[in-house]
Every structure is written in C-alpha cells, then in structure tokens.
N, C-alpha and C positions, 0 to 999 in steps of 0.2 A: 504493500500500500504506500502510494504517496503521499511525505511529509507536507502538510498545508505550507503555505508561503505564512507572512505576517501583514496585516493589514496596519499601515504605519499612520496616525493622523497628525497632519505637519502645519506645523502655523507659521504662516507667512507674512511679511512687515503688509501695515496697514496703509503705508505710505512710503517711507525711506529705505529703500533698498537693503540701508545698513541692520534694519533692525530685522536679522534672520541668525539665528543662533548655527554654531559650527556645526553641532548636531544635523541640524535638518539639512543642512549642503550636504551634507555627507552624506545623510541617507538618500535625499533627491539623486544625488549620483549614484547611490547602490544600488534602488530598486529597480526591477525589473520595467516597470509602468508609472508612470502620476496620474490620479485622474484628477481634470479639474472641473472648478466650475465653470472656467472660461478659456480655453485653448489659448487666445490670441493674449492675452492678460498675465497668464503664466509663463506664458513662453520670453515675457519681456523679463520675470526675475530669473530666468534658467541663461537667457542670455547674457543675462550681466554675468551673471557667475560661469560661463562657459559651459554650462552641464546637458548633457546630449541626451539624456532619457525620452524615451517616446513619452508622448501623452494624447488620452483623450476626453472626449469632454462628459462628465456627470455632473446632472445641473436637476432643477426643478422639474422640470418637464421631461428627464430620463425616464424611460419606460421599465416596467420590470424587466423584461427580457436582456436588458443590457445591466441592470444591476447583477441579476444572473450568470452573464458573461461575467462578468470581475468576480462574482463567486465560485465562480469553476476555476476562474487561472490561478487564485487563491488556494482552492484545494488540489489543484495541479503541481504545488510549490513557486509559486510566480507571489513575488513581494511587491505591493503595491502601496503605493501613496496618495492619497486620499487632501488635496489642496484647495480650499476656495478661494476668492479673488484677493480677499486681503483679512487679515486673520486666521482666527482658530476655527476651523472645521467644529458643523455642531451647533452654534450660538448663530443662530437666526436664516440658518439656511439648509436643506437637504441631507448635509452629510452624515445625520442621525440612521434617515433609512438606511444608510450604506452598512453602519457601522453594527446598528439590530442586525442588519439579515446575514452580519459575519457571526454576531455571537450566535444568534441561533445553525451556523454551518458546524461550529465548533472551531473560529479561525480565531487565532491571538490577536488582539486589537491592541496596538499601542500610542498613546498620546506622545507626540512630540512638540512641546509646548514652546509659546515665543509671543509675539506680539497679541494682543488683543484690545480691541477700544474700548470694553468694559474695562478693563486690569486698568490702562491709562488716565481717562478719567478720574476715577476712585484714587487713583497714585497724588492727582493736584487738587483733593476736591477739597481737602484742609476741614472736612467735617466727619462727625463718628459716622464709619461706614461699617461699621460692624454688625448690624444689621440694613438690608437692602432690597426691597425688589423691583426684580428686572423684568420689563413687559416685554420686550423684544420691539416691531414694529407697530404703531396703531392702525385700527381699521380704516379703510380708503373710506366704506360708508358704512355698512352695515355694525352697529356694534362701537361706533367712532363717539357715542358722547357715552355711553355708559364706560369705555375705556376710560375716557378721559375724568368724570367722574370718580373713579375706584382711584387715577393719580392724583383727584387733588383732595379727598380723604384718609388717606394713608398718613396713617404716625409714623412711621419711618422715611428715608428715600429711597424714591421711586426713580429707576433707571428706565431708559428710551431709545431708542434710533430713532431718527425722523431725517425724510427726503428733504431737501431745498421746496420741491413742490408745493409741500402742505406746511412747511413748520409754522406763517406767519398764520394761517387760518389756524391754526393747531392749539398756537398760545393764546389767539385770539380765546378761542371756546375754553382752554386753561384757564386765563383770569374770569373769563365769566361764572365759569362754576366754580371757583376757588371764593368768591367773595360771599357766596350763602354761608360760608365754615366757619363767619363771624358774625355774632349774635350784637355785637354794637362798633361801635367807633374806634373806642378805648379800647378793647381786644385787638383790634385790628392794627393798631399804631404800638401794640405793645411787643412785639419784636415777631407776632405768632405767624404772620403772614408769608405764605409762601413765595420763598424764593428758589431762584435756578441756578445750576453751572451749567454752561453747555458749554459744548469743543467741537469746534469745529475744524473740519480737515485736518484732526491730530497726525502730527510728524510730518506733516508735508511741508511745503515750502509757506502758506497762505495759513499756519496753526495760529488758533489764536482761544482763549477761554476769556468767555463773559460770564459775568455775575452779576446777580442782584435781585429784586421782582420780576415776579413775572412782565408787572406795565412796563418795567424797568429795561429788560430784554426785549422787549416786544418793540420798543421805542426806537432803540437803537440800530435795530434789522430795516423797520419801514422808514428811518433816517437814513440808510447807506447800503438800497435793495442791490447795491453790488455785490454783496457781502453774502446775501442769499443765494448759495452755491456752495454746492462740493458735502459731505457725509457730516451728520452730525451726530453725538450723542449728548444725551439731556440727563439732571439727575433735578429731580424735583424735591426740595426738602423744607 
C-alpha cells in the first residue's frame, strides 16, 4: 500500500513579499503540487522566490471532482500545498473543504503558519484582545443589519473584513445601530461609545491604521474617498 503524501497548509504574506517564513519556501519548493486560490496571484510570490513547483487552481467554485483529484494524488504519496491569495488558508475562504475531506481520507494535514491580517491587527490594536470575535465577511444583503446589529452589541471586540465596496455604507448602518446601546446623553459621552481600529492595506506600501468613532472613521473615508481602496480589516470595541 501507498504511503499518503502530506497535505501542507502555507500562509503567505498579505502584502510584502518579505513577510513568508523560510519554512514555507522551502516547502513550496519540496512539494510535489501548490494548489491555489488564484494561479496568476501565486505565481507572482513563487516568482520572486525563483520556485518552479506546478500549481493549480482550488478556489470557491472548485467542484468536488477536483477536490477529489488532490485527494487521490495525496493518497498516491504526492505532497501538496494548499495556498490562498494572501494569508492563512482556512480564515474566510475555501480551504477548510480541502483540509475536512483530507482528514476524513486519513491524510496528515499540516499548518505552516506566517502572515495573517487577523494576527496583525490585534498585534497594533493597543487594547485587551484576549477575548474576540471574529465574523469573517458581512452579508452583501441578506442577513446584513442583523450582522451588523450582533457587532455593535457585543461586550467584547468584534473583528471584520470589509470590501472598499461596502465599508462606507457599512459604518454608515454601524453608527446607526450603535446609538440605540445608549439609554441617554451622559452614557454616551462617558467613554462607553463604540469605537474602531481599522487597517487598511496592512504591509503594503498604502498601510495605514485609523482610530476613533465610528462618526469618527466614517468622516474621515467620505473626507478623502481616495483612500477607499484596497482590503480592510475592522475591530469594533
């Protein structure tokens, strides 16, 4: 019988090339296959680094039949890597089905950990993160104020991604439902009012972290809709 391969999950910089651990080069150049979430996206960090590995593409809309294929070549002995566009495999995209339907093969699954924009945030956000949670993306419609509701009643912070798309409509309906959570004036002025960190474009060239209110941030986006561009992440506290 053939020994399974290992099914390797590699996290890859979020923005700055630099920030990929020796680990994961090294295995991107051992394994047999990468799969990604975006062929053309990966191939630009493999080319920086010179690493000649095939890859193909596992994304959202991959069918079972080809998650299949990578779980044959896996129990054929073929080591594969498991990559999405920027980040940790896992946290807000597909590579969960991948990673189920290894354990259920009986295939070794290994985290190769490294950048992520949850870990970064939280690393500047200069407030108790010891407790958190994290919604992933919000509803485009369906389910979009009852999201946003559960963020701006949470006693802890509440972590985000949000598009350039939606964010200013996003904060918008934020501050609207956040001001029912104060019963008068003098609560409201008295430090209890929800504010934000957001980061946007971490590590790239355009990084930058705003803070303060939510009207506070909201102000400053619809002051300089330049700015409204490129990945965010939000922690609401």
């Amino acid at each position: 019988m053939d020994k399974n391969g290992i099914l390797y999950i590699v996290a890859t910089p979020i923005g700055n090339l630099e920030d990929i651990t020796l680990r994961a080069l090294r295995i991107l150049k051992e394994v047999d296959l990468i799969a990604c979430e975006d062929t053309r996206v990966t191939r630009k960090l493999l080319n920086h680094y010179s690493i000649a590995t095939h890859s193909i593409a596992f994304h959202q809309h991959t069918d079972s039949e080809k998650t299949q294929k990578i779980i044959e070549d896996l129990k054929g002995g073929k080591n594969i890597a498991l990559v999405t566009d920027a980040g940790t495999p896992g946290v807000s995209d597909p590579g969960n089905k991948l990673v189920e339907a290894a354990i259920a093969a009986e295939i070794i699954v290994l985290p190769i950990p490294g950048a992520s924009a949850i870990a970064s945030i939280v690393s500047v956000a200069g407030i108790d993160m010891q407790q958190f949670t994290f919604l992933g993306f919000p509803p485009h419609k369906k389910g979009r104020e009852t999201y946003f509701k559960k963020v701006a009643a949470s006693k802890i912070p509440v972590m985000y991604y949000e598009s350039p798309h939606r964010v200013l409509k996003n904060l918008e309906l934020l501050a609207e439902l956040s001001k029912t959570e104060f019963d008068s004036e003098s609560e409201k002025n008295s430090g209890k009012a929800k504010k934000i960190i957001l980061g946007r474009e971490l590590t790239k060239m355009f990084e930058e972290v705003v803070r303060g209110s939510i009207e506070e941030v909201l102000k400053y986006f619809q002051e300089i809709p330049s700015k409204v561009k490129g990945e965010f992440v939000i922690i609401v506290h």
